[in-house]
C-alpha positions in Angstrom: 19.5 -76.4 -27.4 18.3 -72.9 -28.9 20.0 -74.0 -32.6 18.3 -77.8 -32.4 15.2 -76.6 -31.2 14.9 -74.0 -34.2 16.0 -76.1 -36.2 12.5 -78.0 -35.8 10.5 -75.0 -36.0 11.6 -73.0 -38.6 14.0 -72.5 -41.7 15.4 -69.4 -40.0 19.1 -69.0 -40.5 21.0 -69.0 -37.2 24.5 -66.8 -36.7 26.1 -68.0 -33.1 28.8 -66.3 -31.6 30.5 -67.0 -28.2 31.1 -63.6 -27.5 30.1 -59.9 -27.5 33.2 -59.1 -29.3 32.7 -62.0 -32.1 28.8 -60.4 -32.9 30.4 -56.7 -32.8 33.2 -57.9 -35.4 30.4 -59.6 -37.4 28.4 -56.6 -37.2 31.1 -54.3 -38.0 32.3 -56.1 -41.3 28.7 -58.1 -42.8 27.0 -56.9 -45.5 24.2 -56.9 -44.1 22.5 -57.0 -40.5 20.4 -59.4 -38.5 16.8 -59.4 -38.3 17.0 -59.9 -34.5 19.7 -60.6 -32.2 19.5 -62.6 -29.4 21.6 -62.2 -26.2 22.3 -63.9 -23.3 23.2 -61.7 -20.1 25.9 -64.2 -18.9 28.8 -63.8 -22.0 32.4 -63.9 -21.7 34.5 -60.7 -21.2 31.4 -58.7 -22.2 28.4 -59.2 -20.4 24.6 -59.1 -22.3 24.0 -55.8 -20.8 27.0 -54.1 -22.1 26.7 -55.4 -25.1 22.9 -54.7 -25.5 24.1 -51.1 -24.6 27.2 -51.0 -27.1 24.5 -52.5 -30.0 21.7 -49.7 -29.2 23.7 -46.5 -29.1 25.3 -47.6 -32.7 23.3 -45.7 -35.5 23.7 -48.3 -38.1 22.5 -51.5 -35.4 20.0 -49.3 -33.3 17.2 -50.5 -34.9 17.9 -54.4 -35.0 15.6 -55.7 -32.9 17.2 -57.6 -29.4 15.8 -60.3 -27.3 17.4 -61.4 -24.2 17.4 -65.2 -23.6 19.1 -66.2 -20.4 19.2 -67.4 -17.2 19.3 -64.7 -14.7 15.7 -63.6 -13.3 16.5 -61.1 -11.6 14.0 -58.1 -11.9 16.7 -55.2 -11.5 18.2 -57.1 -14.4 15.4 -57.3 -16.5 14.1 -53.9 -16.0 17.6 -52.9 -16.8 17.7 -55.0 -20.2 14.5 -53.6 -21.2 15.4 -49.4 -20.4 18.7 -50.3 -22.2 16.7 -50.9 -25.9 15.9 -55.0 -25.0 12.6 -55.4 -26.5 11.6 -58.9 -25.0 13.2 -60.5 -22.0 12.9 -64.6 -21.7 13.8 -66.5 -19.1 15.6 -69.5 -20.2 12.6 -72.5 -19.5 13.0 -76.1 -18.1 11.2 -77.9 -20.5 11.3 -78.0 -24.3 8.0 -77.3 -24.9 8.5 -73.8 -23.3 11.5 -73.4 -25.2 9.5 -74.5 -28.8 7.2 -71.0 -27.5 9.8 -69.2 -26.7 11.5 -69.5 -30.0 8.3 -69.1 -31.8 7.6 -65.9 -30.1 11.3 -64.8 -31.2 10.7 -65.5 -34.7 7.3 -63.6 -34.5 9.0 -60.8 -33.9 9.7 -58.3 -36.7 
């Protein structure tokens, strides 16, 4: 949904990875870095948190911007995204007009 949708509102290139471990590899061995990243807490083996945590205390990522996109509402978790270097947290929306903002407000972000 995220890739379609930005797709329509923007030329942005999109990276995807399924995993923590697949962005840290691509991190690790690109030539260059991402002008935002954008997790999901609920990931395989790694969770959003822990990988928002592994991204921030890295010198060479610390200062890509990251924007949590996911499901989980939860205010412990949120407050807990945001003190561990998140600086936007989104709750995944119902409709696609929501979504369309949400994306927009990403891509506004430098």
């Amino acid at each position: 949904m995220f890739s379609r949708l930005l797709d329509e509102v923007s030329d942005s290139k999109l990276t995807w990875f399924i995993s923590c471990e697949d962005l840290l590899k691509y991190l690790k061995t690109s030539n260059g870095f991402p002008d935002i990243i954008v997790l999901d807490m609920n990931m395989p083996r790694i969770d959003g948190q822990t990988c928002l945590k592994t991204i921030k205390k890295e010198a060479y990522w610390h200062h890509i911007p990251v924007v949590i996109l996911s499901t989980g509402n939860c205010p412990i978790a949120i407050k807990t995204a945001y003190e561990g270097g998140a600086i936007k947290y989104f709750v995944k929306p119902f409709s696609i007009d929501d979504y369309r903002r949400i994306i927009q407000e990403i891509l506004n972000i430098k």
